[in-house]
N, C-alpha and C positions, 0 to 999 in steps of 0.2 A: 400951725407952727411952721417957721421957716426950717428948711434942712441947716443952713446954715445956724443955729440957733439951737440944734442937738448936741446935747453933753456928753461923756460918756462919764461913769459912777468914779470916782476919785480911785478907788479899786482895780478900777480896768489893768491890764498889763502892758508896760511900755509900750512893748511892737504895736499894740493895736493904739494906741496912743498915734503913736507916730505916723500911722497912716489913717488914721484917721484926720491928722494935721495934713496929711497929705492930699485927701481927699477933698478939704473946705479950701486948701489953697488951689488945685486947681477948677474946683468948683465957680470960684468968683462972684459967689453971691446965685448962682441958679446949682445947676446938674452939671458935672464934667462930662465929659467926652471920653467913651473907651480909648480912643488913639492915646488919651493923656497915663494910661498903667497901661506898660507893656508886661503882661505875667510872667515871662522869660527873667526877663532881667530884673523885676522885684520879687520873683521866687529865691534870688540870692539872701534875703534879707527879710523875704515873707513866705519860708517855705508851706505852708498852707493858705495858699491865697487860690481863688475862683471866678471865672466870668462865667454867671450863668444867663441864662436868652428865655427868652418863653417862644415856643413854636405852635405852631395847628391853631383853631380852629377853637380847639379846647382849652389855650393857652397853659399847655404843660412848660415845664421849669426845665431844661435840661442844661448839661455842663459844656460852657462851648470853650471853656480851655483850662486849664492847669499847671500850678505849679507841681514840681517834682521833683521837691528836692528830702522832703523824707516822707514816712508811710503816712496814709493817711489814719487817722485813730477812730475812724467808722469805714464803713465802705468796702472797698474802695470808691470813688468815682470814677467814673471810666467818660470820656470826653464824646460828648454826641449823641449820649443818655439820657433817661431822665433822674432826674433830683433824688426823687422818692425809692429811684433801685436800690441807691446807697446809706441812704438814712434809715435810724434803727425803724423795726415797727412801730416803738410804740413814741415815736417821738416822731412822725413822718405830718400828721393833722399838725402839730404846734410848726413845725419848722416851715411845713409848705404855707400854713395862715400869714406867720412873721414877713415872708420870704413875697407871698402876695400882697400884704399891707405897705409891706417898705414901695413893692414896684408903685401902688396906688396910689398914697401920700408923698412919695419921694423925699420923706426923712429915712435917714441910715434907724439900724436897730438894732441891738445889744445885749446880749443874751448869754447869762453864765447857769452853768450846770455843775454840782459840786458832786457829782458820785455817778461817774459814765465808766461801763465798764466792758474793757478792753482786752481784749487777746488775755485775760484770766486776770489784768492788774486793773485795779481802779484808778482813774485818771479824774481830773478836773479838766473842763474845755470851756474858754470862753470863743463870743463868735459877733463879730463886725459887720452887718450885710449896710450897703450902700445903693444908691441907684446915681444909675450914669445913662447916658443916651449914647446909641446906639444908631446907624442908618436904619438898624430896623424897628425903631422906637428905643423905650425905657427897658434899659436890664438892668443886673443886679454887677457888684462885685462885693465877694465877700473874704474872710479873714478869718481862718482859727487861727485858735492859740492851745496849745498844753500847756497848762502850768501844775505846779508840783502836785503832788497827790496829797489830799487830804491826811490828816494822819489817823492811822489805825485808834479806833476806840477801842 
């Protein structure tokens, strides 16, 4: 499957909509270019947006920048870390597998969870990861989202 050629579910939430259009336009038909998201200045408008990197030997996942413009709803991440310090235990194997297959195929990947819970409230999180290149090869940029909370049964 071409990257360009990835759907997201008609469900998805605007914002990620939207960069995700952002992402095939500067794509061009291959892999964008980090230089192309500056995380500064689309954290105004994607306050959970990530450039993650893979480093060593081992090719651990760590976070090589951040938006910060509200909390994050797991974590934190903390920038120059790896991946797996912030993500819950028991979702650390699905998100690191996603997070390696997106870097290996270079299609984005799409991923909603209806019952993540958070500082005591239950939340809903959908989540965007893409691949872009890098001087230092293929990394990721990724996207949550909060959307509203499920309703109480």
């Amino acid at each position: 499957m071409s990257p360009s050629k990835f759907e997201l579910p008609d469900k998805a939430h605007p914002r990620l909509r939207e960069f995700h259009s952002l992402w095939l336009e500067k794509a061009q038909g291959g892999l964008p270019h980090i230089s192309d998201f500056h995380i500064g200045t689309l954290s105004d408008t994607h306050p959970l947006l990530a450039h993650i990197g893979v480093e060593g030997p081992e090719r651990q996942l760590v976070w090589r920048d951040l938006a910060a413009r509200q909390p994050w709803p797991f974590g934190p991440p903390v920038k120059g870390r790896p991946v797996m310090e912030s993500v819950p235990p028991l979702s650390i194997k699905r998100v690191i597998n996603a997070f390696e297959e997106t870097l290996a195929s270079g299609i984005p990947d799409y991923y909603e969870t209806t019952s993540w819970l958070h500082g005591g409230h239950t939340v809903s999180l959908a989540r965007l990861v893409a691949p872009l290149v890098t001087e230092a090869g293929r990394e990721l940029i990724a996207l949550w989202e909060v959307m509203e909370p499920p309703a109480d049964v």
